[in-house]
C-alpha positions in Angstrom: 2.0 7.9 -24.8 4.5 8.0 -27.8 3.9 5.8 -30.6 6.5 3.4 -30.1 8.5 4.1 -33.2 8.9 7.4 -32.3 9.9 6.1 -29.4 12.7 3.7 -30.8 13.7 6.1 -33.4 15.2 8.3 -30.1 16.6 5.1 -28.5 18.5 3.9 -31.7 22.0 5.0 -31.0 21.8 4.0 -27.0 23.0 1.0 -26.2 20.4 -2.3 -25.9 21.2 -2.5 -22.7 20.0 0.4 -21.6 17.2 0.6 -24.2 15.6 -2.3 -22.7 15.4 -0.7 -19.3 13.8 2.6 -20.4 11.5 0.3 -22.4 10.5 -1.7 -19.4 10.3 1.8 -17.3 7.5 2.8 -20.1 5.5 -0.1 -19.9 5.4 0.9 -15.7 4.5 4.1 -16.2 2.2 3.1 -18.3 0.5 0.6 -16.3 0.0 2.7 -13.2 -0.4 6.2 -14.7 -3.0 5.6 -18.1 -3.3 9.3 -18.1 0.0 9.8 -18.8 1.3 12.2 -21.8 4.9 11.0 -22.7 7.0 13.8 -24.4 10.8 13.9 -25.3 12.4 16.6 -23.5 15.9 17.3 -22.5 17.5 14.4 -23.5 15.0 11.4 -22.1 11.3 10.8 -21.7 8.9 12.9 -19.4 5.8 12.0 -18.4 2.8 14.0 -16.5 -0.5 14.1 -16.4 -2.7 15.4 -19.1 -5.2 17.7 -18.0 -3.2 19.1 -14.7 -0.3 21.0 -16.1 2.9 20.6 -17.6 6.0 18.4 -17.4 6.8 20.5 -13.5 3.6 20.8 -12.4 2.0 17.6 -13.7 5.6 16.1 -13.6 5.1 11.8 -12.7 8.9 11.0 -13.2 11.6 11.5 -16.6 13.9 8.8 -17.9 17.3 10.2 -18.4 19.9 8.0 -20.4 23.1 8.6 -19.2 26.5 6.7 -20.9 26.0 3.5 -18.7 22.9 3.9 -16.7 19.3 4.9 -16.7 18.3 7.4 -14.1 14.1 7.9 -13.5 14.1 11.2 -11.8 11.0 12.5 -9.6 10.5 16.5 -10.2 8.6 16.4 -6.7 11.1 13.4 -5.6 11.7 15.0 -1.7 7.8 15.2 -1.3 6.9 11.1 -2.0 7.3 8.0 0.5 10.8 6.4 -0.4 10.2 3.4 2.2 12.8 1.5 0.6 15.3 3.9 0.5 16.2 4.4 -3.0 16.0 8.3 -3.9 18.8 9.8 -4.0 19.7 13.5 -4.7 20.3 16.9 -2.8 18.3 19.8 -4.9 15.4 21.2 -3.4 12.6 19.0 -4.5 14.2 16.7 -7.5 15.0 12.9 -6.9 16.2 10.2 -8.7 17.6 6.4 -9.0 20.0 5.2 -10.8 19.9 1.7 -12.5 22.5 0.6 -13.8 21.6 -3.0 -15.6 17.5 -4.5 -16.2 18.6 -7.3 -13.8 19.6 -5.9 -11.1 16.9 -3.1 -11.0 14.7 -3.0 -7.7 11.3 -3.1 -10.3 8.4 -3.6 -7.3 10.1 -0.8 -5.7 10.5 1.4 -8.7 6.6 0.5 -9.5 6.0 1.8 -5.8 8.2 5.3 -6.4 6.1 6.1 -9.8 2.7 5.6 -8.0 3.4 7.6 -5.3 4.4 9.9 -7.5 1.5 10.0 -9.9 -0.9 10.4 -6.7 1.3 13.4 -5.4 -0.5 16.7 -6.3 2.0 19.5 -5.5 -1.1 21.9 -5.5 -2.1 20.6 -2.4 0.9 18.1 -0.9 -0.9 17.4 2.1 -3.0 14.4 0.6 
């Protein structure tokens, strides 16, 4: 993971609100995935597995911050259990959920999503 002043260095001129929901997001990822290289790319936070790729291939989830909401996306999104529902999106593999304020965000749920999708190996999807 990112030191977190690098971290809140690329936060800085979002506002708290959303801040504290991509921090929170971090410490989840974080807690379920301690393998887990964080990188900025393309705007947010990405984060895959070290040792099994890149951000595609080893792809957990991303963090985009968007003018008033979060949205964790799931690279491999169409290919992990959703039992609650939450996914949304229409590309070929990519996911993602929106969340739009800390207290109303579904956080077991979103804690469910990012395991299933650490333990998803597109190299062989049928485990």
């Amino acid at each position: 993971m990112l030191p977190l002043h690098e971290v809140e260095a690329f936060l800085q001129h979002m506002p708290a609100s959303l801040q504290e929901i991509v921090l929170e997001l971090r410490n989840v990822i974080a807690s379920v995935a301690s393998d887990a290289v964080e990188v900025i790319r393309w705007g947010g936070l990405s984060y895959f597995h070290a040792g099994g790729g890149g951000i595609v291939s080893a792809g957990i989830c991303q963090i985009g911050i968007h003018e008033n909401y979060v949205r964790l996306d799931f690279i491999h999104g169409a290919f992990i259990a959703d039992p609650h529902g939450l996914l949304e999106g229409t590309q070929k593999a990519k996911r993602f959920v929106k969340i739009q304020s800390y207290e109303t965000a579904p956080w077991e749920q979103l804690k469910e999503l990012i395991v299933a999708s650490s333990q998803f190996d597109p190299r062989n999807p049928n485990l």
